[in-house]
C-alpha positions as CSV (number, residue, x, y, z in Angstrom):
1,X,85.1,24.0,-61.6
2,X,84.1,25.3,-65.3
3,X,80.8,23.3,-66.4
4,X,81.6,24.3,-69.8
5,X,84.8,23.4,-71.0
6,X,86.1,22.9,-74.8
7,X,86.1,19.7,-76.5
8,X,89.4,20.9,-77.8
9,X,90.6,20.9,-74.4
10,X,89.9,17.6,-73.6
11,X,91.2,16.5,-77.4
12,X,94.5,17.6,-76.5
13,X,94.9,16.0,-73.5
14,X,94.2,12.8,-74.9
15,X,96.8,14.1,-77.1
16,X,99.9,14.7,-75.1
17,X,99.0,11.8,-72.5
18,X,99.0,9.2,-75.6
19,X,102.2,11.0,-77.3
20,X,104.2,11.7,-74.0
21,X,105.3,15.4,-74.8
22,X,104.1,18.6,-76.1
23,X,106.5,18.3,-79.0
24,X,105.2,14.5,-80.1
25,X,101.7,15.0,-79.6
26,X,102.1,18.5,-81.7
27,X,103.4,16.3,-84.4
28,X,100.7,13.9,-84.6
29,X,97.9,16.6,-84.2
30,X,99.5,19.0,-86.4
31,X,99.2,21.6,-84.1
32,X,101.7,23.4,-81.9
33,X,103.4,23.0,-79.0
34,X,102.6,26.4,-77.6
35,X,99.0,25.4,-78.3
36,X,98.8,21.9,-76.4
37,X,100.6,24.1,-73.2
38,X,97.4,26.5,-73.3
39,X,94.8,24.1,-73.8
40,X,96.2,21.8,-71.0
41,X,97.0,24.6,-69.1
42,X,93.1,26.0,-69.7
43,X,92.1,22.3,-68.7
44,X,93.8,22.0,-65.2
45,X,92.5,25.4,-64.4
46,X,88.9,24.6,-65.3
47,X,89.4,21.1,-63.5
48,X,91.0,22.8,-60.8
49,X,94.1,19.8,-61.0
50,X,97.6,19.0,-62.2
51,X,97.7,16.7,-65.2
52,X,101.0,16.3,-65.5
53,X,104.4,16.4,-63.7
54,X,107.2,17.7,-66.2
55,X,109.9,15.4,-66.3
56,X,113.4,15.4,-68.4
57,X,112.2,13.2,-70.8
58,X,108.7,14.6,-71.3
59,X,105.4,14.9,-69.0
60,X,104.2,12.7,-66.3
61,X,100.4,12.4,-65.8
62,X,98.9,12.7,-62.4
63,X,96.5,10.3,-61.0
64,X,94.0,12.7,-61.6
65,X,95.0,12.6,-65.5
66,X,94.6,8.9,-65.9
67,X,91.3,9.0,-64.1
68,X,90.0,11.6,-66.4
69,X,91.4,9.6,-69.9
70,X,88.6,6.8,-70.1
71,X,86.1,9.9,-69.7
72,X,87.7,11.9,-72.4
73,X,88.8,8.7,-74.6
74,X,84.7,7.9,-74.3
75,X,83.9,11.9,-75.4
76,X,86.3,11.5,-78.4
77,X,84.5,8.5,-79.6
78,X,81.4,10.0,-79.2
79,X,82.6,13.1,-81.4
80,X,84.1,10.6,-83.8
81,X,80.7,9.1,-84.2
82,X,78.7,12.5,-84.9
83,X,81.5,13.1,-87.4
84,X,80.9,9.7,-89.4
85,X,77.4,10.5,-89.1
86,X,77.9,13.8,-90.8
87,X,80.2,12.6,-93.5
88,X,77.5,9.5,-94.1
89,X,75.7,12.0,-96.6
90,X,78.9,12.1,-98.6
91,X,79.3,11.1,-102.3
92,X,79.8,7.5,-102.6
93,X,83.2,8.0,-104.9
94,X,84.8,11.2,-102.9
95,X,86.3,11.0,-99.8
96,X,89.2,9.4,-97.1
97,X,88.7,6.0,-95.6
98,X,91.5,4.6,-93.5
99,X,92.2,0.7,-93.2
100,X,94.2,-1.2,-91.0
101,X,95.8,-4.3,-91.4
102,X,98.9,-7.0,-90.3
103,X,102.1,-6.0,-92.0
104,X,102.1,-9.4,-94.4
105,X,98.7,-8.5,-95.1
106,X,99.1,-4.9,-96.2
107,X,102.5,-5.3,-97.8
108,X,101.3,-8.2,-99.9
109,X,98.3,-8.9,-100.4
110,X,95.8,-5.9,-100.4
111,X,98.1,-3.9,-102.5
112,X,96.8,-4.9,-105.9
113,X,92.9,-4.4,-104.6
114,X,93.6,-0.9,-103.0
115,X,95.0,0.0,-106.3
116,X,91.9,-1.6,-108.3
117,X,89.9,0.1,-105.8
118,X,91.2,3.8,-106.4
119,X,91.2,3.1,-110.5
120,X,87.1,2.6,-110.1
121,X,86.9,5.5,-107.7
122,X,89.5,8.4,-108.3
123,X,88.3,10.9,-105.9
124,X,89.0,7.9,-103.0
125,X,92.0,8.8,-100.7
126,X,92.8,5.7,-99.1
127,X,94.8,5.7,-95.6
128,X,96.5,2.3,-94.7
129,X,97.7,1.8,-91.3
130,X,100.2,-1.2,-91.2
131,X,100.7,-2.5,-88.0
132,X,100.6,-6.3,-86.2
133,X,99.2,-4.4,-83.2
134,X,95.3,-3.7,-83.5
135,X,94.0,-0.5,-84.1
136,X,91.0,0.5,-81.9
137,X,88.0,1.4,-84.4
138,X,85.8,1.9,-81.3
139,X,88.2,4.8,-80.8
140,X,88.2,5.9,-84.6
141,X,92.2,4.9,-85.0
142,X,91.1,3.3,-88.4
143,X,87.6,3.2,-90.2
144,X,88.3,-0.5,-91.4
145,X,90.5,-3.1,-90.4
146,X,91.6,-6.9,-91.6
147,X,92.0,-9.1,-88.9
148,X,93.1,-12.4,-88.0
149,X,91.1,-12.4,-84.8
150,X,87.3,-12.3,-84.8
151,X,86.4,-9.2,-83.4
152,X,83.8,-9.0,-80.3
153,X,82.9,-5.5,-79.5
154,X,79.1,-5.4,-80.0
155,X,79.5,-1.9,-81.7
156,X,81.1,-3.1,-84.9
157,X,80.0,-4.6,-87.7
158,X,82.3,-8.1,-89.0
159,X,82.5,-10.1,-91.8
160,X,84.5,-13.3,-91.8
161,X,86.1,-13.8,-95.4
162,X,87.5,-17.3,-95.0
163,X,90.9,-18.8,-93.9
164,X,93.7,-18.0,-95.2
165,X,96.4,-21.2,-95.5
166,X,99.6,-21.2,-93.8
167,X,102.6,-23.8,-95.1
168,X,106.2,-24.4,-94.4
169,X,108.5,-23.2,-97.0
170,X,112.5,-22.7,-97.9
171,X,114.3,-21.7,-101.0
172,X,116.0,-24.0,-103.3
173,X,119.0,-22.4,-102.4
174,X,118.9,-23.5,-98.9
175,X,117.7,-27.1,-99.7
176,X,120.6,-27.6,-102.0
177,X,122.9,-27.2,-99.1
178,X,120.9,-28.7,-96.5
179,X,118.6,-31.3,-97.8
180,X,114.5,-31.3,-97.8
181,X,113.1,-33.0,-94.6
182,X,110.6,-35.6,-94.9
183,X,109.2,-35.5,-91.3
184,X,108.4,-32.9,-88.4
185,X,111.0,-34.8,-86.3
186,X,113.2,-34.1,-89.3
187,X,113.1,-30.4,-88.8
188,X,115.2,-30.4,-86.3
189,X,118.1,-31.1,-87.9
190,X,117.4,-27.5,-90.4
191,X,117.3,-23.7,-89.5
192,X,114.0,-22.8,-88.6
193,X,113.0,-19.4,-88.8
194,X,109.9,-18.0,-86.2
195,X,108.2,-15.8,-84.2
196,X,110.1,-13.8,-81.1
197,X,107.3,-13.2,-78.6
198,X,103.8,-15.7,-78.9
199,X,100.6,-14.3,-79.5
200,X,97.2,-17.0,-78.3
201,X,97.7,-18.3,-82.6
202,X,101.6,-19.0,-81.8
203,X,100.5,-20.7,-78.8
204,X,97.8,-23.2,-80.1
205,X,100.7,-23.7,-83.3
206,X,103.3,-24.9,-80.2
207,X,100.7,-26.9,-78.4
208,X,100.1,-29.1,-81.3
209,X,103.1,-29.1,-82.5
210,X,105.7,-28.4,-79.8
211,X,109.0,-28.8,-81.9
212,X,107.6,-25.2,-83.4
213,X,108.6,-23.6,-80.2
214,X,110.2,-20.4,-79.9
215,X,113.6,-22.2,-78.9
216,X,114.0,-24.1,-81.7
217,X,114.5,-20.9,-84.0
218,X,117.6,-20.4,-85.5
219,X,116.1,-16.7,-86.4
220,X,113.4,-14.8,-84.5
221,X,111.3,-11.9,-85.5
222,X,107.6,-10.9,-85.4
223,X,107.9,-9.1,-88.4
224,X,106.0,-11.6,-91.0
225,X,107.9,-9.8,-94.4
226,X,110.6,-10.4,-92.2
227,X,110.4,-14.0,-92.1
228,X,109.7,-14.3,-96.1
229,X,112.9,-12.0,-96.2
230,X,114.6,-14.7,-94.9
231,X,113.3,-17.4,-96.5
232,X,113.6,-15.9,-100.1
233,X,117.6,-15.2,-99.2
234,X,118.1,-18.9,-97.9
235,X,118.1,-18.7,-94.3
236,X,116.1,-21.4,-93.6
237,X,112.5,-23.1,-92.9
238,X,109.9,-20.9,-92.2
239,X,106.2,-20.3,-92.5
240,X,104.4,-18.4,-95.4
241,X,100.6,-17.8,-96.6
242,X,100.1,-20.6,-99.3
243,X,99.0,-18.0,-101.5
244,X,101.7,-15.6,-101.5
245,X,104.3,-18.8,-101.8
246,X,102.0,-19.5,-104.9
247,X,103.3,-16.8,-106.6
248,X,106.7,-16.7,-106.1
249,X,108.2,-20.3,-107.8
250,X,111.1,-20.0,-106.3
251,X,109.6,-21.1,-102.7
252,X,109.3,-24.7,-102.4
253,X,106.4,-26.2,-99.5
254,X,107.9,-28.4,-96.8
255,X,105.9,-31.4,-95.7
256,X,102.4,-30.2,-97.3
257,X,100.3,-33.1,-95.9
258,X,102.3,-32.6,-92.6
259,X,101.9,-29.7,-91.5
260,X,99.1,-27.1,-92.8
261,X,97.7,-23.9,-90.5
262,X,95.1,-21.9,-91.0
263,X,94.3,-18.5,-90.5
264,X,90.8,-17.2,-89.7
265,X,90.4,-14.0,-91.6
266,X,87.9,-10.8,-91.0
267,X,87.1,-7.6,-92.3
268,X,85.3,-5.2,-89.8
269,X,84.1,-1.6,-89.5
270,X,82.5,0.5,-87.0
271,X,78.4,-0.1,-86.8
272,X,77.9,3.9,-87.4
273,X,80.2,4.1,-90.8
274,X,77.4,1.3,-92.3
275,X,75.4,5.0,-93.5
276,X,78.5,6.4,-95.1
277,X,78.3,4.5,-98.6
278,X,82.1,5.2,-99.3
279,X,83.3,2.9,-96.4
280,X,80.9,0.9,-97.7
281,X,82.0,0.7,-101.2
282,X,86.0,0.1,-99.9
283,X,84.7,-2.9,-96.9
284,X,82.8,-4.9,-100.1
285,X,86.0,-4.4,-102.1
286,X,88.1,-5.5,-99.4
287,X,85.8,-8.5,-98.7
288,X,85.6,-9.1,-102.5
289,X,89.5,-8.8,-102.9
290,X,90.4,-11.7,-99.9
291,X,87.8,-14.2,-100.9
292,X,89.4,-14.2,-104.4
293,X,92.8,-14.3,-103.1
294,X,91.5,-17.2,-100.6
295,X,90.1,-19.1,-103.8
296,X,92.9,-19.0,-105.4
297,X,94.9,-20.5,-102.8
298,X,92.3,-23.6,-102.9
299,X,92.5,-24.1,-106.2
């Protein structure tokens, strides 16, 4: 076996086992198809294995494949970790930082502080991954991330923000036609609109209050801006952040003193990016941004 084999090697393995194909991982790399053939090719024959079985519908990896992928996923955090380090001597006001964040989250409320951010810092290029899934910052998918679930890895670096305050809501349009319910046990008698598939938050939700229950949903989706979607257009009862309801009058709050969640919110980073002051500047701003927005929903 080769002793000395390429970091680039083992960077497109990780590559085309995470994308599936040649052709997917070459368009999330950037690179080329031809490219990721020779450097896996170059890798089996170094290894002395197969990595992967080609299939119709793209490549197959070989036992031997996924017992090399926690060995390579560990090498590419390491080389994600000498890279912060390096870029840690960067210029506070120049540079990209990526954050991650819940759809809701990043299509409504960090909006207005990214922009704020990049007015007092031009030369910032800010990445914003939107997903409900959580991106791995151990593995450098995202430098910063907002979270609704404290974070545990002992390798990151956390900062809880405050919770943010979850209501019942409709539109006037749909409480014209259908009345406004002046008890939980009254809800059952209106369209409710919910989640599709429960997450540990959903499940606490249903175990207090079990007439919130995924079969009880007239609609069902995941997608939060879905949910407000269907609220604003009169679909039914559903749940929205008391601070983005706040700001649109047309929502009216079902049963305030009934029924009231609240979300545990976080901001966190990877323990190595606390020397690279721009990541530093953008988590403080971030921080800064959702303690005003959680003020204001107190207020």
């Amino acid at each position: 076996m080769d002793k000395d084999i390429s970091w680039e090697l083992y960077r497109s393995f990780l590559g085309v086992l995470n994308a599936g194909s040649l052709s997917a991982a070459a368009r999330a790399s950037g690179s080329t198809q031809p490219t990721l053939g020779r450097h896996i090719a170059a890798l089996e024959q170094a290894l002395n294995v197969t990595l992967f079985i080609h299939a119709p519908h793209g490549l197959i990896p070989t036992e031997a494949a996924l017992a090399l992928q926690p060995y390579a996923a560990s090498l590419a955090s390491t080389v994600a970790a000498l890279q912060r380090a390096v870029s840690g001597q960067n210029d506070v006001t120049r540079g990209v930082v990526r954050v991650a964040a819940s759809e809701i989250i990043a299509l409504e409320v960090l909006p207005p502080i990214l922009a704020q951010l990049r007015q007092r810092h031009p030369g910032l290029n800010l990445e914003l991954v939107v997903s409900n899934q959580m991106q791995d910052l151990l593995q450098h998918e995202a430098d910063i991330a907002v979270r609704m679930v404290r974070p545990h890895q002992n390798q990151l670096v956390i900062r809880a923000v405050g919770e943010i305050a979850l209501g019942m809501y409709a539109s006037p349009i749909y409480l014209e036609k259908h009345g406004t319910p002046d008890s939980i046990q009254a809800l059952r008698q209106h369209s409710l609109i919910g989640f599709d598939q429960p997450d540990a938050f959903v499940r606490s939700v249903v175990k207090a209050h079990p007439l919130l229950a995924r079969e009880h949903f007239a609609f069902r989706t995941d997608s939060d801006p879905a949910q407000l979607a269907l609220i604003r257009a009169g679909a039914g009862i559903g749940f929205c952040q008391v601070g983005l309801a706040q700001r649109e009058p047309q929502l009216v709050r079902i049963l305030p003193e009934a029924f009231t969640l609240h979300l545990s919110t976080w901001i966190t980073m990877h323990e190595d990016l606390r020397t690279r002051p721009l990541c530093r500047t953008v988590f403080d701003a971030l921080a800064e941004g959702l303690l005003q927005y959680i003020h204001q929903t107190a207020l």
